[in-house]
SEBA-265887 format. One record per residue: x, y, z of N, C-alpha, C in turn. Coordinates in pm, whole numbers, padded with zeros to 5 digits, always signed. Last residue first. Layout:
XYZXYZXYZ...
***
This chain:
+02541+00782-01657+02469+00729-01516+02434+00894-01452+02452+00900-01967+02552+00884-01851+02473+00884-01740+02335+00997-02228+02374+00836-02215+02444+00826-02074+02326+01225-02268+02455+01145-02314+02472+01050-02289+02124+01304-02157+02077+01281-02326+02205+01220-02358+02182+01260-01928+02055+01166-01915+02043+01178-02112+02346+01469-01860+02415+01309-01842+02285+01208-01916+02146+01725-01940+02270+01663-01983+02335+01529-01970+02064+01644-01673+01904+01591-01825+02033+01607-01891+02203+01729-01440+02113+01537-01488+02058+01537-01663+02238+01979-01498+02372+01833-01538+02306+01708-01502+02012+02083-01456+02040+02042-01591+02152+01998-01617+01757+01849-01256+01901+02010-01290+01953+01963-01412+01440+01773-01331+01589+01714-01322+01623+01866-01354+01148+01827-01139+01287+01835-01237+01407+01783-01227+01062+01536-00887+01095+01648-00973+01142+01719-01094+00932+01289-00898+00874+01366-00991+00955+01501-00979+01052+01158-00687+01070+01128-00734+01037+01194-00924+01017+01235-00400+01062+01359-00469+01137+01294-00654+01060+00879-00258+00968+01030-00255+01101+01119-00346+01063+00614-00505+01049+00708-00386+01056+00849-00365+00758+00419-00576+00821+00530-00613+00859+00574-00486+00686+00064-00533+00712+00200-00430+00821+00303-00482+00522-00150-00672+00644-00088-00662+00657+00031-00603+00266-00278-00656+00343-00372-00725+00533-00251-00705+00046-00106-00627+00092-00159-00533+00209-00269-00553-00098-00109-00966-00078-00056-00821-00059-00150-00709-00079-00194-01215+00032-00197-01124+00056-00159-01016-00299-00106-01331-00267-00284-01334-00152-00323-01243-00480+00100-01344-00418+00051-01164-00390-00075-01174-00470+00128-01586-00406+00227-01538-00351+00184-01371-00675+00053-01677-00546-00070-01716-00473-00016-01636-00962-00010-01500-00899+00105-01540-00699-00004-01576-01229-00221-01439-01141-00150-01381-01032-00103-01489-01578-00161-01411-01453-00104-01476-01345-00053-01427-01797-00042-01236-01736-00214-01249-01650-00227-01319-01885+00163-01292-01828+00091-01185-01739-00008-01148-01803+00288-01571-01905+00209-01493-01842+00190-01399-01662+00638-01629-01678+00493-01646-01790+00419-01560-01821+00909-01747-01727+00843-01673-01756+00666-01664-01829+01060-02111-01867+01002-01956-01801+00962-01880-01835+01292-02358-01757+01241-02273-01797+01181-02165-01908+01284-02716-01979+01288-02564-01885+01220-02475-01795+01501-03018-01783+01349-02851-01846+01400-02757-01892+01721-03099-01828+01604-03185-01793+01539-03133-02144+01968-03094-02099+01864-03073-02016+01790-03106-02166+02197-03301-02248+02093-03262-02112+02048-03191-02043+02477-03422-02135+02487-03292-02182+02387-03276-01898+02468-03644-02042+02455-03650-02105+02490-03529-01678+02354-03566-01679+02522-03586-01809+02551-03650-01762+02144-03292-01703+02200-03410-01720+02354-03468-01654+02136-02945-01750+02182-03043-01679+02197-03178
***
């Protein structure tokens, strides 16, 4: 809402028949597991110095 109180986008969901750029790669590579954790912080240290 604006600071008017109207509206300023209408949000929908897609058609059906729309496919999404987002699954251009599905099934093309197998993340492996616990692959989303934090990194400890002698990884994100090695990782801003440039080190394996």
């Amino acid at each position: 809402m604006s600071s008017s109180g109207k509206p300023v986008a209408h949000l929908s969901a897609l058609s059906s028949g729309v496919k999404s750029p987002l699954d251009a790669m599905r099934g093309e590579f197998i993340l492996p597991e616990g692959w989303g954790r934090p990194l400890s912080e002698a990884e994100t240290d090695a990782f801003w110095e440039g080190k394996d």
